[in-house]
C-alpha positions as CSV (number, residue, x, y, z in Angstrom):
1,X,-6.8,0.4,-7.9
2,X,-6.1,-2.2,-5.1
3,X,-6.5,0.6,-2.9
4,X,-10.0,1.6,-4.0
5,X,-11.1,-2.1,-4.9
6,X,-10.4,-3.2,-1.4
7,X,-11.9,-0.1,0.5
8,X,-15.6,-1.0,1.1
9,X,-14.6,-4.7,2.2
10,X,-11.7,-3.2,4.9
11,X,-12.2,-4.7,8.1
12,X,-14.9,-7.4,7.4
13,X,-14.1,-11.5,7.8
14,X,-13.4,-13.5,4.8
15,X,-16.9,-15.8,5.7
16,X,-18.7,-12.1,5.5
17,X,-17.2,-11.4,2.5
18,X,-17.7,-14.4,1.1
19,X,-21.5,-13.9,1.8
20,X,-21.6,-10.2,0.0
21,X,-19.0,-11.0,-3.0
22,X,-20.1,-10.7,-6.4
23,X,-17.6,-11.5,-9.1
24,X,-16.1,-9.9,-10.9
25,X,-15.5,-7.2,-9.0
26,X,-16.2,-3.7,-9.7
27,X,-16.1,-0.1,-7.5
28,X,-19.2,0.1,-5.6
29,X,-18.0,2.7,-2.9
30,X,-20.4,5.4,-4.2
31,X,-23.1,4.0,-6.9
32,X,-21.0,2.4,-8.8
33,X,-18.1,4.6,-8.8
34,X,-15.0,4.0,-6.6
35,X,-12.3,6.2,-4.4
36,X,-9.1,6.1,-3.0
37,X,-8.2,6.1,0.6
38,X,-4.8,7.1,2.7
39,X,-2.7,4.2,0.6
40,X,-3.2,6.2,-2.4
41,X,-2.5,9.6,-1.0
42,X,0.6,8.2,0.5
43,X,1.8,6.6,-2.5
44,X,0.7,10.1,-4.1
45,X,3.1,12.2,-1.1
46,X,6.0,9.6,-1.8
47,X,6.3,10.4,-5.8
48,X,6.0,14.6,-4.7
49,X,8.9,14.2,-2.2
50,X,10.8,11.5,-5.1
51,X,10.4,14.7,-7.6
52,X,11.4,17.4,-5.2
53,X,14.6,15.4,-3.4
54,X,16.2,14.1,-6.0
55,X,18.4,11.6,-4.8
56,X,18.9,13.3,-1.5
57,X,17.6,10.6,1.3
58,X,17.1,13.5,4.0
59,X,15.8,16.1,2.3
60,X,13.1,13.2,0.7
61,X,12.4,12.7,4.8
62,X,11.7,15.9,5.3
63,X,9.4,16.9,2.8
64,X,7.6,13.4,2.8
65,X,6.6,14.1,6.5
66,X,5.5,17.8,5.5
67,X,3.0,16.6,2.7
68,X,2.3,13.8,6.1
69,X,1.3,16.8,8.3
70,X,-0.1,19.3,5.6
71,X,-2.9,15.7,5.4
72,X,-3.5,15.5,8.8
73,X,-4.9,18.8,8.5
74,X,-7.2,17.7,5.8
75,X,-9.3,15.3,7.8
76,X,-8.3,12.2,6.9
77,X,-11.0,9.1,7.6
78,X,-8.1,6.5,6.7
79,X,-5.5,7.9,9.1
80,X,-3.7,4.8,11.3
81,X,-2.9,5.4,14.7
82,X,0.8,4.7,14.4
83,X,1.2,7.2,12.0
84,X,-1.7,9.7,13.4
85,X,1.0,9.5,16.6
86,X,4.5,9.8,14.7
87,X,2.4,13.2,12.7
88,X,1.7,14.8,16.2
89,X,5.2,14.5,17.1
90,X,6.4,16.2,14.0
91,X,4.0,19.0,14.9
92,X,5.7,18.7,18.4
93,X,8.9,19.4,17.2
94,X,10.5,16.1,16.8
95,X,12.8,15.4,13.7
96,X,11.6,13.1,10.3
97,X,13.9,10.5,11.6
98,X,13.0,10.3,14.7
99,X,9.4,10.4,15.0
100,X,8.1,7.4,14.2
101,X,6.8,5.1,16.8
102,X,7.2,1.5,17.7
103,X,5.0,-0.1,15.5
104,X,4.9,-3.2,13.4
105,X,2.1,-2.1,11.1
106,X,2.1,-2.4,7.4
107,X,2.4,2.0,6.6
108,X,5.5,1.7,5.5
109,X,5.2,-1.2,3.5
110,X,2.5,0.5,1.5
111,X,4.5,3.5,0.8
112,X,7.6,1.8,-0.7
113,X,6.9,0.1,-3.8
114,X,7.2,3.7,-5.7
115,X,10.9,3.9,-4.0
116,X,11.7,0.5,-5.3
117,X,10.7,1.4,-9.1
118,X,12.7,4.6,-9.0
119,X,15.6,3.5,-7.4
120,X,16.0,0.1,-9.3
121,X,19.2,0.3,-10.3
122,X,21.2,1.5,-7.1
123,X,20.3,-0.5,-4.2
124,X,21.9,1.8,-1.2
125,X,20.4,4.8,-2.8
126,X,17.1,2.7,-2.3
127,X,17.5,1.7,1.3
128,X,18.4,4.8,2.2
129,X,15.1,6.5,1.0
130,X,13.2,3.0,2.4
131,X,14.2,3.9,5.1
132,X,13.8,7.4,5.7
133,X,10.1,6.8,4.5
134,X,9.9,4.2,7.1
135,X,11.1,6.0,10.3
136,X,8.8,8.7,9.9
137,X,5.9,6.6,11.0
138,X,7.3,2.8,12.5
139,X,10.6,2.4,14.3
140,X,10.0,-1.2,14.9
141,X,12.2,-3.2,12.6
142,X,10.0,-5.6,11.8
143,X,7.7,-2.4,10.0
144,X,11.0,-2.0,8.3
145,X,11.3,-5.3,6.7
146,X,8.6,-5.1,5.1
147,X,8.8,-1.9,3.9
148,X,12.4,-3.1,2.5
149,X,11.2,-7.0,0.7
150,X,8.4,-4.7,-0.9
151,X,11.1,-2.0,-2.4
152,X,13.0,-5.0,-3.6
153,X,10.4,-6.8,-5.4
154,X,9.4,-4.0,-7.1
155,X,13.0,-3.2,-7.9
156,X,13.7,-6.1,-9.1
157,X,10.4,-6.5,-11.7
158,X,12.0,-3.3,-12.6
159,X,14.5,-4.4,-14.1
160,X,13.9,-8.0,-14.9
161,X,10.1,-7.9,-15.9
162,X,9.8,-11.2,-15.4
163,X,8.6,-12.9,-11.9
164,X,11.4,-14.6,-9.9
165,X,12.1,-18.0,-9.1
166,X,11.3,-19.3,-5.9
167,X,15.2,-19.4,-4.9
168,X,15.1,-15.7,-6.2
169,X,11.9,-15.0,-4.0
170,X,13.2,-16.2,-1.2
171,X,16.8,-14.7,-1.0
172,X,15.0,-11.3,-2.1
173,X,13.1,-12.1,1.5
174,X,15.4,-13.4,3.8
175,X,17.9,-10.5,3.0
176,X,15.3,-8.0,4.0
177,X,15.0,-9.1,7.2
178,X,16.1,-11.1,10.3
179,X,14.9,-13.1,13.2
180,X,12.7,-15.6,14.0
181,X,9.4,-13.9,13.4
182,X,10.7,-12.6,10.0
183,X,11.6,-15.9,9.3
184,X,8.8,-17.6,9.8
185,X,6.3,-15.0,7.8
186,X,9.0,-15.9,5.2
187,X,8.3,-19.5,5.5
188,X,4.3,-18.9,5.0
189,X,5.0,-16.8,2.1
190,X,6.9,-19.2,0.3
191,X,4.5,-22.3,1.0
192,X,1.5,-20.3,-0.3
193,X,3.4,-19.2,-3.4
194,X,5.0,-22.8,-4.2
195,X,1.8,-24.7,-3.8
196,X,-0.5,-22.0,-5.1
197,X,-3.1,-22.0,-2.1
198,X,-3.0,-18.4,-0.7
199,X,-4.2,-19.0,2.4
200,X,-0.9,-20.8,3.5
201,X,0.0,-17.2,3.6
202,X,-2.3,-16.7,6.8
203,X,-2.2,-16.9,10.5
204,X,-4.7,-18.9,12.0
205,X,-6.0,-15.6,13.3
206,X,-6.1,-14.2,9.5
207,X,-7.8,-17.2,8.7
208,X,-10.6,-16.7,11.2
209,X,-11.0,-12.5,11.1
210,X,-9.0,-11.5,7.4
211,X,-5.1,-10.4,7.2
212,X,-4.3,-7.6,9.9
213,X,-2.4,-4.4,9.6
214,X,0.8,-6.5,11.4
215,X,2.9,-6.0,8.5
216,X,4.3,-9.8,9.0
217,X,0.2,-10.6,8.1
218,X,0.5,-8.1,5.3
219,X,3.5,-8.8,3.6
220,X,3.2,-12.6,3.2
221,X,-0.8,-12.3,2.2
222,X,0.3,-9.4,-0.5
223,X,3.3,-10.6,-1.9
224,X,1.4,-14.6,-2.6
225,X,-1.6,-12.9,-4.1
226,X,0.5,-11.2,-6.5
227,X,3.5,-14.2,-7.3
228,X,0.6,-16.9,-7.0
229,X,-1.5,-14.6,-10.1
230,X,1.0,-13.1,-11.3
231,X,0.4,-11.3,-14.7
232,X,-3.6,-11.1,-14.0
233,X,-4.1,-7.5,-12.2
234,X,-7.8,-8.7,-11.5
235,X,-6.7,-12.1,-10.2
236,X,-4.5,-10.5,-8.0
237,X,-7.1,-8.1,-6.5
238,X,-10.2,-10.3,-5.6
239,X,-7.7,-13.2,-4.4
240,X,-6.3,-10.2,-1.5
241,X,-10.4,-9.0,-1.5
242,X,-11.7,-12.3,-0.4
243,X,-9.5,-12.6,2.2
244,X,-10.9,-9.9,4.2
245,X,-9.4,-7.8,6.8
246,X,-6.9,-4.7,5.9
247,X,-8.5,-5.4,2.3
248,X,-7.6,-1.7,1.2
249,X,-3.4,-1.7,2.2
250,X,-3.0,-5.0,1.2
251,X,-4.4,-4.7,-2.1
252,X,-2.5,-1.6,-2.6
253,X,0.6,-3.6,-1.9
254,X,-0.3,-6.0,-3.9
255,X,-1.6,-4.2,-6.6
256,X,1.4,-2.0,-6.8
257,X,3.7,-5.3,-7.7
258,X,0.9,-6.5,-9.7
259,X,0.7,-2.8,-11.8
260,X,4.8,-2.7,-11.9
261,X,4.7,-6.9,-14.0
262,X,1.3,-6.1,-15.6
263,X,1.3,-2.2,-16.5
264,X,-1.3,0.2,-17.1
265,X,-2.8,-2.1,-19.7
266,X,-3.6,-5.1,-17.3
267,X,-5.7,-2.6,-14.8
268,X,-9.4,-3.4,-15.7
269,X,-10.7,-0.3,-17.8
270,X,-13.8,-0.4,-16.1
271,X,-11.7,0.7,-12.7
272,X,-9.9,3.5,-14.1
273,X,-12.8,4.8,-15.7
274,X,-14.7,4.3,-12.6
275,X,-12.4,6.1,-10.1
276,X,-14.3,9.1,-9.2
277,X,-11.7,10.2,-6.4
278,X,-10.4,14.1,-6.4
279,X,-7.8,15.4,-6.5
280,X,-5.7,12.0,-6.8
281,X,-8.3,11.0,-9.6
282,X,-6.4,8.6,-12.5
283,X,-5.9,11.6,-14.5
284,X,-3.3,13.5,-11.9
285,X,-2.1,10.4,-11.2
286,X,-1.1,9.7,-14.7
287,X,0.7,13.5,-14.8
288,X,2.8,12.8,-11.1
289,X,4.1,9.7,-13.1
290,X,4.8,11.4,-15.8
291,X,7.0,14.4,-14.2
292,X,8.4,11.5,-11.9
293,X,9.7,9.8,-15.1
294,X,11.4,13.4,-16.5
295,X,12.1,14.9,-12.7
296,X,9.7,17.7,-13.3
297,X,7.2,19.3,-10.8
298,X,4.4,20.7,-12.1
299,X,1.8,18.7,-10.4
300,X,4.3,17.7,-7.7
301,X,2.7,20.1,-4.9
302,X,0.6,19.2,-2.2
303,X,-3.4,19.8,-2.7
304,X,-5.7,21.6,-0.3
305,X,-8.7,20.4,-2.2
306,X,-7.9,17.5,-0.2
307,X,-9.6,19.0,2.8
308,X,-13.3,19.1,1.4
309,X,-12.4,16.0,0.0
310,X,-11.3,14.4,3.3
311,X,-14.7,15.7,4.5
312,X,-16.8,14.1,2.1
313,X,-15.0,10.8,1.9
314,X,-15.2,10.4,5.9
315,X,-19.3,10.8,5.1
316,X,-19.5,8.1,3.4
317,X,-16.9,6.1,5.3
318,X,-19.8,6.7,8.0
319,X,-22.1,6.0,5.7
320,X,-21.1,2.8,4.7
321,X,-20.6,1.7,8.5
322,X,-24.0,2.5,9.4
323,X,-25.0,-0.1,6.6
324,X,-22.9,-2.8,7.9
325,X,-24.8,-2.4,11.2
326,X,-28.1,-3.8,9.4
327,X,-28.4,-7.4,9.9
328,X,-27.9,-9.5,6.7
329,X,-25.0,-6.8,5.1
């Protein structure tokens, strides 16, 4: 849902935004009806490969980056260049855990909530698959981090169901990561979320032109929205909404802590009902969990519908970019 709230507002300025907005929110991608973009179908790869691997790291690699090149082939409009690169090097031979580039975006990050959930209770089993989900697309370390505080939090609402402390927000942080550009997108996470003004969180240059896909952007803007409204799913989404930018993988970020403290029943109904998206509509969604929870895999195959799906949703991606040429939108 943060995924397919955010979409039609990715990559405009928060004073643009600001301009458009009309609260509360609803889907409004395709009259009044919403989709999903490459967050979700991530998300959607990550619990096939969870299903499928069992608690075998490598194997989870491996089929994770097959589902990743069985979607390049579908078209996809969402695809980032980070990991459009690391999926031509998989075609070109080159091994899961080595193809990933050196990039500090926030893919990784996106895709790792799911692993946090599942693995809760064993935390090497967890950064082993966090990182084997990781090094398929982003070999920077700093894409890494992220990717890692992101499976923690969601671990621990896992198994606490309760939001932490600040102490226990920050040492979930700090042991993430290291160094001094780590540290301080620690240091602008915690501000924002101990004096309840999100845009703390922020860069000056997110400030000015909306949170980037620099996952050290990402990860402190996501992780406030969601601590700073914690409980309120809606909250959570319009707060990461009007701050413009990546608005699509940082609502999915932090929407997936948001859905892990708030469940099902905190998601708006008027958004599930209103997710038109196929084949990763709510209702195969809702079956993937399901077999996730028991380890079966019925519905844990990749679809090919995604392909005239890809080419439709790229239409309207056009579509939508053509209108924000018209003065006034």
């Amino acid at each position: 849902m943060g995924d397919s709230i955010g979409l039609p507002y990715e990559g405009l300025a928060p004073k643009r935004i600001a301009r458009r907005l009309k609260l509360p929110l609803e889907h409004h991608l395709v009259f009044g009806r919403g989709m999903v973009s490459d967050d979700t179908d991530h998300t959607v790869f990550v619990a096939q490969a969870l299903i499928e691997a069992g608690d075998d790291a490598e194997k989870f690699g491996r089929v994770l980056a097959n589902r990743l090149k069985c979607w390049l082939l579908c078209c996809p409009a969402g695809c980032g260049l980070a990991t459009l690169r690391s999926i031509v090097r998989l075609y070109c031979g080159v091994p899961s855990s080595r193809s990933g580039v050196v990039s500090a975006g926030n893919g990784a990050a996106m895709r790792s909530a799911l692993i946090g959930v599942v693995h809760a209770e064993n935390a090497d089993v967890r950064a082993k698959f966090v990182e084997a989900s990781s090094q398929i697309t982003h070999r920077d370390p700093r894409a890494l981090f992220g990717a890692k505080a992101v499976a923690e939090l969601a671990a621990f609402l896992t198994l606490h169901q309760v939001r932490p402390s600040l102490a226990q927000l920050e040492q979930i942080l700090r042991k993430s990561g290291n160094g001094p550009d780590w540290d301080e997108a620690v240091h602008r996470t915690l501000a924002a979320c101990e004096s309840g003004h999100l845009d703390l969180a922020l860069t000056d240059r997110g400030r000015q032109k909306g949170v980037s896909g620099y996952v050290l952007e990402t990860i402190p803007a996501a992780v406030a929205a969601w601590f700073i409204h914690f409980g309120d799913f809606r909250a959570t989404i319009e707060a990461v909404v009007r701050l413009g930018g990546d608005t699509d993988t940082v609502g999915s970020i932090a929407g997936s802590l948001a859905g892990i403290s708030c469940g099902r029943a905190g998601i708006p109904e008027t958004w599930l009902s209103r997710l038109i998206d196929r084949p990763h509509g709510v209702a195969y969604l809702s079956r993937l969990a399901a077999e996730l929870a028991i380890g079966s895999s019925g519905v844990a195959k990749f679809s090919w519908a995604l392909l005239p799906r890809g080419v439709v949703f790229t239409a309207i991606v056009l579509f939508h970019g053509f209108l924000r040429l018209i003065p006034g939108r």
